[in-house]
C-alpha positions as CSV (number, residue, x, y, z in Angstrom):
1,X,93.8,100.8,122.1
2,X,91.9,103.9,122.9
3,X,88.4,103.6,124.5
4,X,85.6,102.8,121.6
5,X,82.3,103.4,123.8
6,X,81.6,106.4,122.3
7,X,83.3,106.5,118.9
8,X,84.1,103.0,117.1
9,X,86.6,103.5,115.0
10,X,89.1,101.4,115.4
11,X,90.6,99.4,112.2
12,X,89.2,102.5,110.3
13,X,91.4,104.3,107.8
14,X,93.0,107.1,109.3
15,X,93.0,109.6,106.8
16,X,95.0,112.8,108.5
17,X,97.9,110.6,108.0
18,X,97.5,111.3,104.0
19,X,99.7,114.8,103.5
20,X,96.9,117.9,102.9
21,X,99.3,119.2,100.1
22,X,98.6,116.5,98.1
23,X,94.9,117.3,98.3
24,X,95.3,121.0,97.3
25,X,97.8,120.3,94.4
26,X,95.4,118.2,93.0
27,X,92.4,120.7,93.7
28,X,94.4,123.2,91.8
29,X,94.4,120.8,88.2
30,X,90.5,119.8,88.7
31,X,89.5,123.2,89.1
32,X,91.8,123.9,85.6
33,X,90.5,121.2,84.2
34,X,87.1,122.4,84.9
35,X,87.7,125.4,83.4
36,X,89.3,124.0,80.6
37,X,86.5,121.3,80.2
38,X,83.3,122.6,81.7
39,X,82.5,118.9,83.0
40,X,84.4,118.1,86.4
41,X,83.2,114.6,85.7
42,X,85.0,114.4,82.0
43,X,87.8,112.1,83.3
44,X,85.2,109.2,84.2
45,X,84.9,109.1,80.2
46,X,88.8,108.8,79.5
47,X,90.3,105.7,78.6
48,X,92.9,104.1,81.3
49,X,95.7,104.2,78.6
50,X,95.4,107.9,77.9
51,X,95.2,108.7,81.7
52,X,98.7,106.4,82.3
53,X,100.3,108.2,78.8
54,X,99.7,111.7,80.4
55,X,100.8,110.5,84.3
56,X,104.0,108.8,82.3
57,X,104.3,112.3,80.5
58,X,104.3,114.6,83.4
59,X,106.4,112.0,85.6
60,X,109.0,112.2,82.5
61,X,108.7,116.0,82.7
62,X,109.0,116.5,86.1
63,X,112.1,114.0,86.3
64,X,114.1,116.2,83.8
65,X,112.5,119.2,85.3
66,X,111.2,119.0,89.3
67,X,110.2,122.5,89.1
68,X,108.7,122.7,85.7
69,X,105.3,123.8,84.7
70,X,102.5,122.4,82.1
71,X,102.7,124.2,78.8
72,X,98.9,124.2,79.3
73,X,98.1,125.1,82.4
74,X,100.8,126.7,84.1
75,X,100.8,124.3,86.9
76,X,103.9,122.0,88.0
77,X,104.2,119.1,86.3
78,X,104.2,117.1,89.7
79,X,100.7,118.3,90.4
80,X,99.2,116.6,87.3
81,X,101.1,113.2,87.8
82,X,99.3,113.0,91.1
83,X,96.0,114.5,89.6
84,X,96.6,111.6,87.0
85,X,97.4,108.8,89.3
86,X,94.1,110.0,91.4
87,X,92.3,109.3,88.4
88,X,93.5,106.0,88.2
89,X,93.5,104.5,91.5
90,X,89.8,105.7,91.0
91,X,89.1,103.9,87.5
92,X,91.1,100.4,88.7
93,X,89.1,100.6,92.4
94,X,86.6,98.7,91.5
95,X,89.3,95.9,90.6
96,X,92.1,96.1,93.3
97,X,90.2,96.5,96.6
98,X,88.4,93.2,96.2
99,X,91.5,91.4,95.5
100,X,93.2,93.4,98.7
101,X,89.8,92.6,100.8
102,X,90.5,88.8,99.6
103,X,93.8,88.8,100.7
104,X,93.1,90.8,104.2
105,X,95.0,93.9,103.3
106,X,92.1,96.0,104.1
107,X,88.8,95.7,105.3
């Protein structure tokens, strides 16, 4: 345990562990579906159905295909799946992390 007199952060999430490329893959398909859109925020307004079709979509295409591209967008397949899945551990937040807080997964 490392000294917490002048920083308390232990128990805290450390979030270096979570891989950078993941951030800038997704970056890339918000900033074409800005373009696309003109709303950053248009996903909030997409039902959770649509959002697991598309992730189930690009997770098919990228399994037949790990190095194929979006029709649409130019942009790996792989890259939208996690764009997708983004979205929904963002829309079902609001239900899972109480039921992990219950159960003393996280804090």
């Amino acid at each position: 345990m490392s000294d917490q007199t002048a920083k308390a952060d232990d128990g805290k999430t450390p979030l270096t562990l979570v891989p950078r490329r993941i951030i800038w893959d997704i970056g890339e398909i918000r900033k074409h579906g800005k373009g696309k859109y003109h709303d950053p925020e248009i996903w909030r307004k997409i039902e959770l159905y649509r959002l697991k079709d598309a992730a189930f979509r690009h997770f098919l295409a990228y399994l037949d295909d790990p190095q194929g591209l979006d029709q649409d967008s130019g942009l790996p397949h792989l890259w939208h799946l996690a764009c997708n899945v983004a979205f929904l551990c963002e829309k079902e937040d609001d239900e899972i992390v109480p039921i992990l807080r219950n159960l003393g997964t996280i804090k």
